[in-house]
C-alpha positions in Angstrom: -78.8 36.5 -30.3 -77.1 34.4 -32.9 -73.3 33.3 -31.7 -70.8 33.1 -34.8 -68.9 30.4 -34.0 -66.2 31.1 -36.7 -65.4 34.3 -34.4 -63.9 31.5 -31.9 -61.2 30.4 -34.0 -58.1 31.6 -34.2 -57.3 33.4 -37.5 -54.2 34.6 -36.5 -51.3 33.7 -34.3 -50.8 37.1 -33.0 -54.2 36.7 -31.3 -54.6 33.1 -29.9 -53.2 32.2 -26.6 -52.6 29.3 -27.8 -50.6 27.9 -31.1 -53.0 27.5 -33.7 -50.9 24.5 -35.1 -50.4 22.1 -32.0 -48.7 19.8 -34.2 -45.6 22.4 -33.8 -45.9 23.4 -30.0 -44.7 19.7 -28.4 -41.5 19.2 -30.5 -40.8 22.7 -30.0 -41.1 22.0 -26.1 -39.2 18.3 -26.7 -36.2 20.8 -28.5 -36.2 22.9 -25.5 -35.6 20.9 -22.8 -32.9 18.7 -25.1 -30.9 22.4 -25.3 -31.2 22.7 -22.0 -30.2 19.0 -20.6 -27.0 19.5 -23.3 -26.3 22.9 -22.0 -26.7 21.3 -18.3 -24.4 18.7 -18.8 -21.5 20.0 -21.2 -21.8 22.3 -18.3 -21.6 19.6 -15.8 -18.9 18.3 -17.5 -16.8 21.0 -17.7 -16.8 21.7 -14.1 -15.8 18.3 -13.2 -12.9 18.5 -15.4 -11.8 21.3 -13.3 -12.5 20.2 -10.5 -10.1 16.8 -11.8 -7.5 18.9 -12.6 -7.4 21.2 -9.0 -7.5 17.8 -7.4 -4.8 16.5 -9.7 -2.7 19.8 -9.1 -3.4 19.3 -5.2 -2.4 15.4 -4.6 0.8 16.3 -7.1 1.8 19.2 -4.6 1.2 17.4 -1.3 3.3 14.4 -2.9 5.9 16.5 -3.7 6.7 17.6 -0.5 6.2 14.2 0.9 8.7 13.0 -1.3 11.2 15.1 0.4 10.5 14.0 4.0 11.0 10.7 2.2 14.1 10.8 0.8 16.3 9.3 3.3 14.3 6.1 4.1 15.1 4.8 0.7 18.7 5.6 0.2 20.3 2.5 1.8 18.4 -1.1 1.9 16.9 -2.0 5.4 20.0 -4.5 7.0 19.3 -7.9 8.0 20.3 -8.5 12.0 19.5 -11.8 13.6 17.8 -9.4 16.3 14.3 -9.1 14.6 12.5 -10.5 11.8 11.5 -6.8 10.5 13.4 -3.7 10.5 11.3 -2.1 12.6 12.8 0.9 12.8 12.5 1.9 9.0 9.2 0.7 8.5 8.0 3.1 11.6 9.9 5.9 10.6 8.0 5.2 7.2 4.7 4.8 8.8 4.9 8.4 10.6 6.1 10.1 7.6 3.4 8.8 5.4 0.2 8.7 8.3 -2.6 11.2 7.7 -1.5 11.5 4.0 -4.1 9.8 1.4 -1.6 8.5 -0.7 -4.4 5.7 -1.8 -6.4 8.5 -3.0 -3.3 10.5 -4.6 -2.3 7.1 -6.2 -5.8 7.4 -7.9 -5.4 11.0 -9.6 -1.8 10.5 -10.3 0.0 8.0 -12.7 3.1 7.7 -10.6 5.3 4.9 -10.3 6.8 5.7 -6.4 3.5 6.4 -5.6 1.9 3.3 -6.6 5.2 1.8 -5.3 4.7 3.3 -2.1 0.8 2.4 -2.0 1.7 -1.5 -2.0 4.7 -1.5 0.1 2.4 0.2 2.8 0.0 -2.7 2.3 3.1 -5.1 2.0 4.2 -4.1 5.4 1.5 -4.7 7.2 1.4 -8.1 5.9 4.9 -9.1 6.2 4.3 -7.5 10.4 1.4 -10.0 10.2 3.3 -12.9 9.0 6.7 -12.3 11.3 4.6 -12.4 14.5 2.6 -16.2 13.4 6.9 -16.6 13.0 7.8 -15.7 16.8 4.9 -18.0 17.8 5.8 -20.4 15.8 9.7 -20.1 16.8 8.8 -20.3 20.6 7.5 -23.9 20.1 9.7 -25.4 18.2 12.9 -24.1 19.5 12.0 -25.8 22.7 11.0 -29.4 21.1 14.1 -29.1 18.8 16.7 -28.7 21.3 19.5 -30.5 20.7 20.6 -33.6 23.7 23.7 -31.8 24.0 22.5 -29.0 24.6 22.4 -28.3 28.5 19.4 -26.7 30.2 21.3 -23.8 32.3 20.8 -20.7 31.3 17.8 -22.1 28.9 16.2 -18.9 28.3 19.1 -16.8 27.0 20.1 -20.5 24.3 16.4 -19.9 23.4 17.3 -16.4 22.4 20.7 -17.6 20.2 18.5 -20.6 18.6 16.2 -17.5 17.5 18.7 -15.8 16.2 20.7 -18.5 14.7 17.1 -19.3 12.9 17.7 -16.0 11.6 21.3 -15.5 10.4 20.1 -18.9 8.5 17.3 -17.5 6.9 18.9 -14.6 6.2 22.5 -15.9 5.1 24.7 -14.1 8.0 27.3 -16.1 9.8 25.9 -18.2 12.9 28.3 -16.7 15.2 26.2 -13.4 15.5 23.7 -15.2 16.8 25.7 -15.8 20.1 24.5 -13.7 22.9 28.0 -14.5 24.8 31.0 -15.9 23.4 32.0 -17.3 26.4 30.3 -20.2 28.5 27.9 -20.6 25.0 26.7 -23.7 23.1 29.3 -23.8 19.5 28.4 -22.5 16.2 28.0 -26.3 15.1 25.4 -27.1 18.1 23.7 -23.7 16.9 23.6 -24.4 13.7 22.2 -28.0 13.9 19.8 -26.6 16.3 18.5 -23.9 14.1 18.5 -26.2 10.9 16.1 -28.4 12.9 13.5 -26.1 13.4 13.3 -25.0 10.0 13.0 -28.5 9.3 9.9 -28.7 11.6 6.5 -28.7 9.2 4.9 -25.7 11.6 8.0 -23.4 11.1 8.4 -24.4 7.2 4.9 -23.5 6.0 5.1 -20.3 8.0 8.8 -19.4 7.1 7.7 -19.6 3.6 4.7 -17.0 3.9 6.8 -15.1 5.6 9.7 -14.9 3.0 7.0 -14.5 0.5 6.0 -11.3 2.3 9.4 -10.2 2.9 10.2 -11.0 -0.9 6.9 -8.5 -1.8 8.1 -5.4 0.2 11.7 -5.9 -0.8 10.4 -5.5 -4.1 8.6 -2.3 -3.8 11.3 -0.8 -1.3 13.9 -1.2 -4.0 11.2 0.0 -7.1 10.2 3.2 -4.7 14.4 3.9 -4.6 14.7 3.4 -8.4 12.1 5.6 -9.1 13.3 8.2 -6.6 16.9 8.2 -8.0 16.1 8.8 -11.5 13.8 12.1 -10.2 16.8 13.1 -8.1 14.7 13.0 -4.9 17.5 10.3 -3.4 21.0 9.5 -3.5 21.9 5.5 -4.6 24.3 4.4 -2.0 
């Protein structure tokens, strides 16, 4: 029995399994899966933009109502007192209100000025806290190795305590006489001041005193940009 080999070609593409013209079939498969990778990612993209904007609708809602626990914080200037270095008591009222809120990651999605304010005086604060306690040990030193000859040695502890404070009244421009823990039996404002001019003078407390003013200088900054920003937006009152 004679096979016709012609019979095994494909005459027509209604009967082949296969194309009969294989030059066609592999950039008709390269075409396909181009479509589809397109299709895939203008889908793709598309969901990530709305995911973007739920996230960006989100962070703008949470800071929002943060905003308005924050209000009173930044209506008035933390004071100066020759009791501490750092107000203490607005930055930790400021710490609570703002703990367990990702403002770093809000800051991220949202182009706001307070917020980014608000991200660096967070970070500020932790520095300047960093800086006035390398102040206290520095302080503590030279307090004691600056004492003045006139100075007597009874009740040493508490003149310690008024040559702190007189180091801050100087740094911070108030009068020397609040430094005074008693007004009567004490050392005079001129013995306190020479006192506390001294250990300024000393090279430990300078080079620290000036980081420290630095970082005071840098939360300052964004403390009075975060009440700027709030004031125009109505969220606080300028006193």
């Amino acid at each position: 029995m004679e096979i016709d080999f012609n019979s095994l070609v494909c005459t027509s593409s209604a009967s082949c399994i296969w194309p009969p013209n294989w030059s066609q079939f592999v950039p008709d498969v390269l075409v396909a899966l181009i479509t589809g990778a397109a299709v895939g990612l203008a889908l793709d993209l598309v969901q990530r933009r709305r995911s973007r904007r739920d996230q960006i609708k989100d962070a703008q809602r949470s800071w929002d109502r943060l905003q308005s626990s924050l209000r009173t914080f930044f209506e008035s200037t933390p004071e100066d007192t020759v009791d501490s270095w750092v107000n203490d008591k607005k930055l930790d009222a400021i710490s609570r209100s703002i703990s367990g809120h990702p403002i770093q990651d809000w800051n991220r999605l949202l182009k706001d000025r307070a917020l980014a304010a608000l991200v660096r005086l967070e970070r500020n604060a932790t520095r300047l806290l960093h800086q006035s306690q390398l102040l206290e040990e520095s302080l503590k030193r030279a307090v004691i190795s600056h004492r003045p000859p006139n100075v007597p040695k009874s009740n040493l502890t508490e003149r310690h305590r008024e040559a702190e404070r007189a180091v801050r009244a100087l740094t911070f421009g108030l009068e020397i006489s609040a430094a005074r823990i008693r007004v009567q039996d004490s050392i005079s404002d001129d013995d306190l001041l020479y006192w506390a001019q001294s250990v300024c003078d000393d090279n430990e407390v300078k080079d620290v005193l000036r980081q420290y003013i630095e970082a005071r200088g840098s939360m300052t900054k964004e403390f009075h940009a975060i009440a700027r920003e709030f004031a125009k937006a109505g969220v606080v009152r300028q006193r």
